[in-house]
C-alpha positions as a Markdown table, in Angstrom:
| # | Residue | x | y | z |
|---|---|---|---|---|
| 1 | Unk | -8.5 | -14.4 | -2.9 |
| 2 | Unk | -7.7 | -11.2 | -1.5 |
| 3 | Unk | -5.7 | -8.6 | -3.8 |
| 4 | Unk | -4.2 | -6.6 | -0.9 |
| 5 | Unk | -0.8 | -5.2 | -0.8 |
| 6 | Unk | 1.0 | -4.0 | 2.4 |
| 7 | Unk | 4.0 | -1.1 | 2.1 |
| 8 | Unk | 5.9 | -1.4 | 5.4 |
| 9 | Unk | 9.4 | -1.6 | 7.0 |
| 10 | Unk | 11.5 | -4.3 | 8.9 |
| 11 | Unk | 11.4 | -4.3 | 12.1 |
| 12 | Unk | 8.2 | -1.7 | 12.2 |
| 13 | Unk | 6.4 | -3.1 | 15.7 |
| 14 | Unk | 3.0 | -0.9 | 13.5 |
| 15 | Unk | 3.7 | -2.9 | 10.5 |
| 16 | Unk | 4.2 | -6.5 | 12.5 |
| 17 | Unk | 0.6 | -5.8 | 14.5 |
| 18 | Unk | -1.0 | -5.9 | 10.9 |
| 19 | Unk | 0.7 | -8.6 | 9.7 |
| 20 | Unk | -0.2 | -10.4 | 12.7 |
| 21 | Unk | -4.0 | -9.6 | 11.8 |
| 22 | Unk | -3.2 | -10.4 | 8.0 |
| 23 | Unk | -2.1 | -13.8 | 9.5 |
| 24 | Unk | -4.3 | -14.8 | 12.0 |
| 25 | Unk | -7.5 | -14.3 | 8.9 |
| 26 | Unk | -5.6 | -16.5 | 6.7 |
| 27 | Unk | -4.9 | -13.5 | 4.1 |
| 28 | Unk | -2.3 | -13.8 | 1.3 |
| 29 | Unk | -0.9 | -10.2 | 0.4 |
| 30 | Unk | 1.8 | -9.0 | -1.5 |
| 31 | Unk | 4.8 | -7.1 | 0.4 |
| 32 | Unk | 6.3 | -3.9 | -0.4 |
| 33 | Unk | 9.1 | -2.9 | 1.5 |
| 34 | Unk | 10.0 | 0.7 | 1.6 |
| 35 | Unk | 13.5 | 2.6 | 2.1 |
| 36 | Unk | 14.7 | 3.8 | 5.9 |
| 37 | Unk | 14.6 | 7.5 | 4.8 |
| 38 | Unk | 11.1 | 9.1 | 4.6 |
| 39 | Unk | 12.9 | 11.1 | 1.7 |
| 40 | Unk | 13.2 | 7.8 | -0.8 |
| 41 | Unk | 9.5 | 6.7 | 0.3 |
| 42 | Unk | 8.1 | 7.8 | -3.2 |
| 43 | Unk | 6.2 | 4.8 | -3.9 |
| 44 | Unk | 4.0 | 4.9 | -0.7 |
| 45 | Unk | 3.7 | 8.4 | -0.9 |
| 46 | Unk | 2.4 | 8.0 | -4.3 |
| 47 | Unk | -0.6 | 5.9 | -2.9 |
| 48 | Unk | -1.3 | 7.2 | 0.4 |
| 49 | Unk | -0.2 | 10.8 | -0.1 |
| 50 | Unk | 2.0 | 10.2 | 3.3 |
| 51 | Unk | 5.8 | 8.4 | 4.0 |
| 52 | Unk | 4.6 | 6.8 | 7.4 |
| 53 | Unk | 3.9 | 2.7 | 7.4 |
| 54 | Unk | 1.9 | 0.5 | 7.5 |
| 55 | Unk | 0.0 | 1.1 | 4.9 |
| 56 | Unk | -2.8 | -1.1 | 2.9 |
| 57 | Unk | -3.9 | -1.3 | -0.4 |
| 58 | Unk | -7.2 | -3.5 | -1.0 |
| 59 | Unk | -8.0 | -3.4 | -4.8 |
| 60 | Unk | -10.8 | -5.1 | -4.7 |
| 61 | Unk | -12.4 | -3.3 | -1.9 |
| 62 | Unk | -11.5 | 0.3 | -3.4 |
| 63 | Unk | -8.9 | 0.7 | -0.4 |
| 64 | Unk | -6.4 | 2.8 | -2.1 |
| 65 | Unk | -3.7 | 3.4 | 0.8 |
| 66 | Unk | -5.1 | 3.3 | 4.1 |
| 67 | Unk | -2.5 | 3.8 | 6.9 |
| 68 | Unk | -2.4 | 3.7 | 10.5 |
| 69 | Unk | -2.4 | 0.2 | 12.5 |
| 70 | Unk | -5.1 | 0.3 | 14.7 |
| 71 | Unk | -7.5 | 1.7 | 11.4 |
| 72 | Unk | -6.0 | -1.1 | 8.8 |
| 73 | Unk | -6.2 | -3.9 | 11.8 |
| 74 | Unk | -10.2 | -2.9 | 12.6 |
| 75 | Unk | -10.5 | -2.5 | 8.7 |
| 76 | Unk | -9.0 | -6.2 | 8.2 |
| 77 | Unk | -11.4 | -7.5 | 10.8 |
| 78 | Unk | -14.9 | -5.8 | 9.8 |
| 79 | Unk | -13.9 | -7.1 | 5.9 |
| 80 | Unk | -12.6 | -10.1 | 6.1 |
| 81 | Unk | -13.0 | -12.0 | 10.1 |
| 82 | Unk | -16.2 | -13.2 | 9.3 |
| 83 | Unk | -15.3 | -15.0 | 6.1 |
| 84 | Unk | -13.1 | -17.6 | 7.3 |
């Protein structure tokens, strides 16, 4: 089982193209949703070292906060699309 954990935000079209990819390989993942205001984003800032979402933590990869779509979506895809 996968140990991943996505930070995003409702209605984020970035965040919906990776859960889409999370989806489509079958991937269970844990949600965190983060605050409107880029000021009260302390929590993904803490892991990524940025307030922007998507981004992905994969513990048991060593994936500590990757962000940007397209990179998370190609990440998902080189790790994980071959084992289902």
């Amino acid at each position: 089982m996968a140990n991943l954990t996505l930070y995003e935000l409702e209605g984020c079209p970035y965040c919906a193209k990776v859960k889409t990819k999370l989806a489509d390989l079958d991937l269970e993942y844990g949600s965190v949703m983060v605050p409107r205001s880029h000021g009260e984003r302390t929590e993904v800032e803490e892991v990524s070292g940025q307030t922007g979402v998507p981004v992905l933590v994969d513990e048991e990869h060593g994936v500590e906060g990757m962000s940007e779509s397209d990179d998370i979506v190609e990440y998902l895809e080189e790790t994980y699309g071959s084992a289902s």
